[in-house]
C-alpha positions as CSV (number, residue, x, y, z in Angstrom):
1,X,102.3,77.0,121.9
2,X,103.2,79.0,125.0
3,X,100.5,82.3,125.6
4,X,101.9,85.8,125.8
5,X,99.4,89.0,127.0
6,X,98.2,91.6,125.6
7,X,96.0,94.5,126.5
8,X,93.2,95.7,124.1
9,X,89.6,96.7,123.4
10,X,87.2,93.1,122.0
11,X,85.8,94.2,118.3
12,X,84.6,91.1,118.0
13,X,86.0,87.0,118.1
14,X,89.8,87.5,116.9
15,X,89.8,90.7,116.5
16,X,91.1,92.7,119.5
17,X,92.2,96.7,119.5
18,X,95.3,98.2,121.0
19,X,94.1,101.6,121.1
20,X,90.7,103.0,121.3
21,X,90.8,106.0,118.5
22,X,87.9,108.1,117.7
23,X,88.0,109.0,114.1
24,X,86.1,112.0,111.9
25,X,86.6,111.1,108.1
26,X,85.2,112.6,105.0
27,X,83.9,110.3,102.3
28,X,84.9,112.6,100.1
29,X,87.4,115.5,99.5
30,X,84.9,118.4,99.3
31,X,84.4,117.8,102.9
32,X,88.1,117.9,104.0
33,X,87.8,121.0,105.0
34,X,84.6,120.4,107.4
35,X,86.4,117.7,109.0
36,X,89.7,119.5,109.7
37,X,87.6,122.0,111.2
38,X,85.5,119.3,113.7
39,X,88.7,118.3,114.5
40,X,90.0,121.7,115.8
41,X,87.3,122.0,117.9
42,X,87.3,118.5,119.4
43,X,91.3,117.9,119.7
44,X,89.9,114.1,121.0
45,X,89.3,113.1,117.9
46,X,92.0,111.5,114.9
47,X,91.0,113.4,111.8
48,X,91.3,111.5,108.2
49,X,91.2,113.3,104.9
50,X,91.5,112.2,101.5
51,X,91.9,113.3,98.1
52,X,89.2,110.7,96.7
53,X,85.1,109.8,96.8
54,X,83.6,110.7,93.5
55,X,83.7,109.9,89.6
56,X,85.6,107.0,90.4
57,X,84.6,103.5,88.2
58,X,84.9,99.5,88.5
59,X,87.6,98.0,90.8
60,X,89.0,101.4,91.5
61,X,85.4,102.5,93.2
62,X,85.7,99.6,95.2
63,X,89.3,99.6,96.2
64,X,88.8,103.1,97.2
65,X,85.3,102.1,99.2
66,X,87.5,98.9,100.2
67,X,90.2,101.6,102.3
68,X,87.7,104.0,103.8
69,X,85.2,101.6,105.3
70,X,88.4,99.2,106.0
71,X,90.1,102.0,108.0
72,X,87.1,102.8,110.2
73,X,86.7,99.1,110.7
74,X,90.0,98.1,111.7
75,X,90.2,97.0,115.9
76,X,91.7,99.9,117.2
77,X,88.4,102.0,116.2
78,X,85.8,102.7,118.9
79,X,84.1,105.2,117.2
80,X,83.8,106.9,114.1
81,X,82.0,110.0,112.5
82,X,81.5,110.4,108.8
83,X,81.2,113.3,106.8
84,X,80.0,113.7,103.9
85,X,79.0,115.8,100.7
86,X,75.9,114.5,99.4
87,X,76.6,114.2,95.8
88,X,79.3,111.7,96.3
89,X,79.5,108.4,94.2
90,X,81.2,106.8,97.9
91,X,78.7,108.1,100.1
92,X,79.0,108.3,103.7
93,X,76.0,105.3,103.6
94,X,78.1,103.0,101.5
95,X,81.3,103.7,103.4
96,X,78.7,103.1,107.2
97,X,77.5,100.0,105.7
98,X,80.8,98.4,105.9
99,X,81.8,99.2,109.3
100,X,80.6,96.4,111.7
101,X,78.9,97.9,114.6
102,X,80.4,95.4,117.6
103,X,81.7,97.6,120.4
104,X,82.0,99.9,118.0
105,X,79.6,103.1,117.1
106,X,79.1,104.7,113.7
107,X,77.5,108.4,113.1
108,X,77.1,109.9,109.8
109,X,76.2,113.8,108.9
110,X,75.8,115.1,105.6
111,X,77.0,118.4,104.7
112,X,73.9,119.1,101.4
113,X,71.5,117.8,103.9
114,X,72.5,120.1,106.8
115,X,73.8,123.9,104.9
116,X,74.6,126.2,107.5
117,X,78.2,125.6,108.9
118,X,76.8,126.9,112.3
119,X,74.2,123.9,112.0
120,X,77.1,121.6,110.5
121,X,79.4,122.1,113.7
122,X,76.5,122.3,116.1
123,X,75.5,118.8,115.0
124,X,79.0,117.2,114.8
125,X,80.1,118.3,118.2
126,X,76.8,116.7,119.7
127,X,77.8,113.3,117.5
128,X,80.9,113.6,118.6
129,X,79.7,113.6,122.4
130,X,77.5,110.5,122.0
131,X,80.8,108.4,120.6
132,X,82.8,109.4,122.9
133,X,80.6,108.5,126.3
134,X,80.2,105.2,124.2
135,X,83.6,104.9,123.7
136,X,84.8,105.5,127.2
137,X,82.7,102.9,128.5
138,X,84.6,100.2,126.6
139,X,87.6,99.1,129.3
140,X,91.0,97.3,128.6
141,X,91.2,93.5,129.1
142,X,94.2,91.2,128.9
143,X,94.1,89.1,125.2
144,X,96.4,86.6,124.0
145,X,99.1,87.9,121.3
146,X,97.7,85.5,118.7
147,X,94.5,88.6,118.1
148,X,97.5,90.4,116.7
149,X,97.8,91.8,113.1
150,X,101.4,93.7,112.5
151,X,101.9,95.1,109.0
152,X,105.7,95.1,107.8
153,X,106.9,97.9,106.1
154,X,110.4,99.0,104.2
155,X,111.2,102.2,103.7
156,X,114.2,104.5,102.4
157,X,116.3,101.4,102.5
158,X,119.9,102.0,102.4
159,X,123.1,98.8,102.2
160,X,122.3,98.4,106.0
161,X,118.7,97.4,105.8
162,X,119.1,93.7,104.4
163,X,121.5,93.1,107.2
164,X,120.2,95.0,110.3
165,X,116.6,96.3,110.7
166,X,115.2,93.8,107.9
167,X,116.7,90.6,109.8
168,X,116.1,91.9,113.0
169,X,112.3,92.4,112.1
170,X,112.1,89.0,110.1
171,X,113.1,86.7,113.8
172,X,110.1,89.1,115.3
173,X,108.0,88.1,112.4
174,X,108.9,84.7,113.2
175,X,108.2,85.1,116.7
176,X,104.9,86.3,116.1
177,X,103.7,83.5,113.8
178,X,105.0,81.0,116.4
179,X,102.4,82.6,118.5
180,X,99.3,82.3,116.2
181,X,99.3,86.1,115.0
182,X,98.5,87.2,111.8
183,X,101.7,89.2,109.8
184,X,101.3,91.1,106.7
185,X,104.5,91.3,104.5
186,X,103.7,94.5,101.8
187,X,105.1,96.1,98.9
188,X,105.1,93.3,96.5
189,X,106.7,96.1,93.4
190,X,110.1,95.6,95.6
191,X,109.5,91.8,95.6
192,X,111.2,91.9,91.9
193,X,113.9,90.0,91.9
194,X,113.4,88.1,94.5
195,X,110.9,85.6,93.1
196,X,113.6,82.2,93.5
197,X,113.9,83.5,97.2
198,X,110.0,83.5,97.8
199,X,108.8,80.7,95.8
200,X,110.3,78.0,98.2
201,X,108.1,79.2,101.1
202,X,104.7,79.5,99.1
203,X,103.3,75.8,99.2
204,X,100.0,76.4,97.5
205,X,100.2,76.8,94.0
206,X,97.1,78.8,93.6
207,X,98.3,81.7,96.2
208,X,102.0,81.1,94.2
209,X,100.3,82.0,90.9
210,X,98.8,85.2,92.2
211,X,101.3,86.7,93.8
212,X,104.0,86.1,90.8
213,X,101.3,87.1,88.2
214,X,101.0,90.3,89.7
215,X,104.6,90.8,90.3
216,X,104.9,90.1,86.5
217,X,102.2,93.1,86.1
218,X,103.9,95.7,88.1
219,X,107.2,94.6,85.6
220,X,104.9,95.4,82.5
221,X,103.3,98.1,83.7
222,X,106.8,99.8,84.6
223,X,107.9,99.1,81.0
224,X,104.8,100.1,79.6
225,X,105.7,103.3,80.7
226,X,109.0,103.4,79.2
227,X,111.1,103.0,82.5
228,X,113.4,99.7,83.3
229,X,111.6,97.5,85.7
230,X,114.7,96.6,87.8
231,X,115.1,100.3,88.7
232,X,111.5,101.3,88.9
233,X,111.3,101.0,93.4
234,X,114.8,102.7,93.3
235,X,113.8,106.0,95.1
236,X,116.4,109.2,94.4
237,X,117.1,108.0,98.7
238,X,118.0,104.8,97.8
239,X,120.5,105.5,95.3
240,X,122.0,108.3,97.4
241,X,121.9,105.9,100.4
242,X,123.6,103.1,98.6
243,X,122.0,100.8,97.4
244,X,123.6,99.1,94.2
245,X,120.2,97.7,92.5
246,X,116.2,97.0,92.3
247,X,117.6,93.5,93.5
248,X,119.4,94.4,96.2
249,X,116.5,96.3,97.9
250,X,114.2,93.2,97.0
251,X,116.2,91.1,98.7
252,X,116.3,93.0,102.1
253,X,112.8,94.1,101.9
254,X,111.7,90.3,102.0
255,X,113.6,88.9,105.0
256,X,111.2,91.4,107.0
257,X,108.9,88.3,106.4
258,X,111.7,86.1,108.5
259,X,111.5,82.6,107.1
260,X,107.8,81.4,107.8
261,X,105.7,79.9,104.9
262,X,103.8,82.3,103.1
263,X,100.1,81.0,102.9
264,X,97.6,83.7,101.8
265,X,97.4,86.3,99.0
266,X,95.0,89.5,99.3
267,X,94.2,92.3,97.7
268,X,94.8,95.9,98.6
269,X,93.4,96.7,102.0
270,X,91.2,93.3,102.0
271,X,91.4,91.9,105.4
272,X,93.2,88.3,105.7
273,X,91.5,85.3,106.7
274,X,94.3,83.2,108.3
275,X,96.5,83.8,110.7
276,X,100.4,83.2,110.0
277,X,102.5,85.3,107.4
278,X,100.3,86.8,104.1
279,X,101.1,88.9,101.3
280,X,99.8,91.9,100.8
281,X,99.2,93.4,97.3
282,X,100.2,97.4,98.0
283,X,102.8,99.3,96.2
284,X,106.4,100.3,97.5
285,X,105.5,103.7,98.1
286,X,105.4,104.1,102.3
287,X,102.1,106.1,102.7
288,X,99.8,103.8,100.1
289,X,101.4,100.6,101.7
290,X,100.9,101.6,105.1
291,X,97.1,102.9,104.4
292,X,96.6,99.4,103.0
293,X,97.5,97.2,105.4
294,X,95.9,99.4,108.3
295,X,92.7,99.0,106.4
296,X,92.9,95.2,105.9
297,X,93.1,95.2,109.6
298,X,97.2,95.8,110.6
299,X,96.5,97.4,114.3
300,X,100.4,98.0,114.5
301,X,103.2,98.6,112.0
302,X,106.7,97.5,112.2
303,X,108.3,100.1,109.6
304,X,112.5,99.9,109.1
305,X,114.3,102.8,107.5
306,X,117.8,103.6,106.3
307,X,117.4,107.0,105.6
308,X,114.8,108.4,108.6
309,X,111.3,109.6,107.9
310,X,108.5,110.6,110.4
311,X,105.3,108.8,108.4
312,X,102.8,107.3,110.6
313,X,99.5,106.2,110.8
314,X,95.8,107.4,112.4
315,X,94.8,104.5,113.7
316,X,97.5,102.3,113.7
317,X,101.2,102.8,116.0
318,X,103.8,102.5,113.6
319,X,108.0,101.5,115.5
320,X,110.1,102.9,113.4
321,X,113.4,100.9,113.2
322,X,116.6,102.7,111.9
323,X,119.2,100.2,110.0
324,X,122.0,103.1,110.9
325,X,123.2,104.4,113.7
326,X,124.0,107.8,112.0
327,X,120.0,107.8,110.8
328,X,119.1,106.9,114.7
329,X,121.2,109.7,116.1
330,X,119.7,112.2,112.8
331,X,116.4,110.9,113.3
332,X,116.0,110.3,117.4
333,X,112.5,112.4,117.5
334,X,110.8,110.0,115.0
335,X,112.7,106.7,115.7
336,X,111.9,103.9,118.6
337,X,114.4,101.3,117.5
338,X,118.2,101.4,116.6
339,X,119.3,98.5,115.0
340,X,122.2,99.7,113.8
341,X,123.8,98.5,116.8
342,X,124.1,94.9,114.6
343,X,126.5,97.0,112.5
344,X,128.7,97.8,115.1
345,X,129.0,94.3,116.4
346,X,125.5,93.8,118.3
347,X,123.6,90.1,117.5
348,X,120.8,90.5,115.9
349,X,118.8,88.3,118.1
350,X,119.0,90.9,120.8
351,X,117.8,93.4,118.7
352,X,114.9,91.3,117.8
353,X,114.3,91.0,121.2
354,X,114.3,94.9,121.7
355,X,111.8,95.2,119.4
356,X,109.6,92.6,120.4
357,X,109.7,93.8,124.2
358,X,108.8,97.5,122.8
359,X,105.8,96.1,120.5
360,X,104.6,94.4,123.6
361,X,105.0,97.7,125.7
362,X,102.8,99.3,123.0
363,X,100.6,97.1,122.5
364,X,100.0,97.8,126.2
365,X,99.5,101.3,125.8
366,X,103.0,102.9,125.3
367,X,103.2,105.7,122.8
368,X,106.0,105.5,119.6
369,X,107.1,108.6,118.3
370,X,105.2,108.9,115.2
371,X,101.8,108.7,118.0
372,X,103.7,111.6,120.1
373,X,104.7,113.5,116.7
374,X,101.1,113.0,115.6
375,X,102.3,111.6,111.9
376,X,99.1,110.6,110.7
377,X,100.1,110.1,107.4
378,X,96.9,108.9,105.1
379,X,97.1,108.0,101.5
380,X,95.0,105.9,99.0
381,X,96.6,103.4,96.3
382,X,94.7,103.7,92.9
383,X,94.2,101.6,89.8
384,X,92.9,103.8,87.4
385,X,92.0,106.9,86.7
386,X,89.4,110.0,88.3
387,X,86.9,111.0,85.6
């Protein structure tokens, strides 16, 4: 297996950072507020809010706890600061304890315990100035590629998508399993349809099972609600864009995964333990899927889109790939990648190459435009309901 170079931060063995973020997050919504205001007077600092933390029950708790304390654990944290209520069923405690603490630092404050917001601020900013001289300390090395984790994502497809950005993506994918990195293929809803064309590339029967039985649950849960299942991922963009069916869109979203075998199965925002090409259990819907796979440990996203959008990430750079010129040209200040130029007679393989020599350049340090647009888009799937 021939070695290509990275540069990143050492969490811990195989698990390596491309950027260094210091992160302020609430456990809870009541504290939103708090932590927008930290981050206004630190502009260092990546703030992330939420709508979630309390009266929350079973797996749903978990899968919630799962996300927050996945987020602040993934490589490309150095430091985080968590704010809290005090009331909270996910308490800043719960959410620290599962945040590993190698070459990384953790601080907590709690807002009930503290009162005055002269105190609250006074206290934060003097947190904040311990993480960050910790933080600063940690230098750059050179790792191999194979510490990677890149998260796939689909969305606004339009007719171009299964034959430009998807493909292009899917021979990067490839590439990146040749070289003993970890891939995350998402959004199993727009996977319906598209079960024959999996199947063949899932050779153990248990991880098989799982990700067709809960294919089959997102088709009766669509029904259950009175919708047809086969046009349930069909966003209002999607029609408008094109795209003839729930089929179609299945098809293209899968050959982001290229061709490799498929040989792991995990849930929402759980963290894979092999490297290769896994599935990912998240919905369709861009900002969930994202969240997900950045908090199961994704420390860069490979996102194509038909129709343009500017979603990013806090912690995690996210390319953007347009399938269309047109959505390119529309779209330039929140697009890296134009592989629409496959359309207009261009090989795919040298559009895979552009976007593998552009993953490398930010996985070096270079900035995509969702990073310089500061799209820090943050949202958390759910499986039931807030009491």
């Amino acid at each position: 297996m021939s070695t290509v170079a990275i540069k990143g931060y050492r969490r811990k063995a195989n698990s390596v950072g491309i950027r260094n973020r210091v992160v302020v997050m609430s456990s809870i919504s009541c504290a939103n507020s708090i932590v927008e205001r930290i981050a206004q007077a630190d502009k260092d600092v990546v703030p992330i809010t939420h709508q979630h933390g309390c009266v929350l029950h079973g797996d749903d708790r978990e899968q919630v706890l799962r996300t927050l304390s996945g987020t602040c654990s993934n490589p490309n944290v150095g430091g985080v600061l968590l704010v809290g209520l005090g009331c909270e069923s996910i308490s800043v405690k719960r959410v620290s304890s599962g945040i590993p603490r190698d070459n990384r630092i953790v601080k907590t404050l709690v807002i009930q315990e503290i009162g005055a917001i002269g105190r609250i601020m006074e206290i934060a900013l003097a947190c904040l100035r311990e993480i960050k001289q910790f933080v600063r300390r940690q230098r750059r090395n050179d790792f191999d590629i194979s510490n990677l984790k890149v998260g796939l994502e689909c969305g606004g497809s339009d007719p171009f998508s299964g034959i430009t950005a998807n493909p292009a993506v899917g021979l990067v994918s490839d590439r990146l399993v040749s070289l003993g990195a970890t891939v995350i293929l998402s959004e199993v809803p727009e996977m319906i349809g598209a079960e024959a064309a999996l199947e063949a590339r899932i050779p153990d029967d248990t991880v098989k099972r799982k990700l067709f039985s809960r294919i089959a649950e997102y088709v009766r849960t669509v029904r259950s609600m009175g919708c047809d299942a086969g046009g349930a991922n069909l966003s209002p963009g999607n029609i408008k864009a094109g795209l003839s069916s729930a089929e179609e869109k299945s098809l293209g979203c899968i050959t982001k995964g290229g061709r490799s075998e498929i040989g792991e199965f995990v849930r929402y925002a759980e963290s894979p333990r092999r490297e290769g090409l896994v599935v990912m259990d998240t919905p369709g819907y861009d900002p969930e899927s994202v969240t997900g796979m950045v908090a199961g440990g994704a420390n860069l996203v490979l996102f194509t889109t038909g129709v343009g959008t500017p979603l990013g990430n806090p912690i995690a750079p996210v390319i953007k790939i347009s399938s269309n010129t047109k959505t390119y040209e529309n779209m330039r200040d929140f697009t890296d990648i134009n592989a629409g130029k496959i359309a207009e007679g261009g090989r795919i393989e040298d559009v895979a190459d552009e976007i593998f020599e552009f993953l490398l350049e930010v996985c070096k340090g270079r900035e995509t435009a969702s990073e310089i647009n500061k799209c820090r888009e943050f949202a958390i799937n759910r499986i039931g309901v807030t009491f």
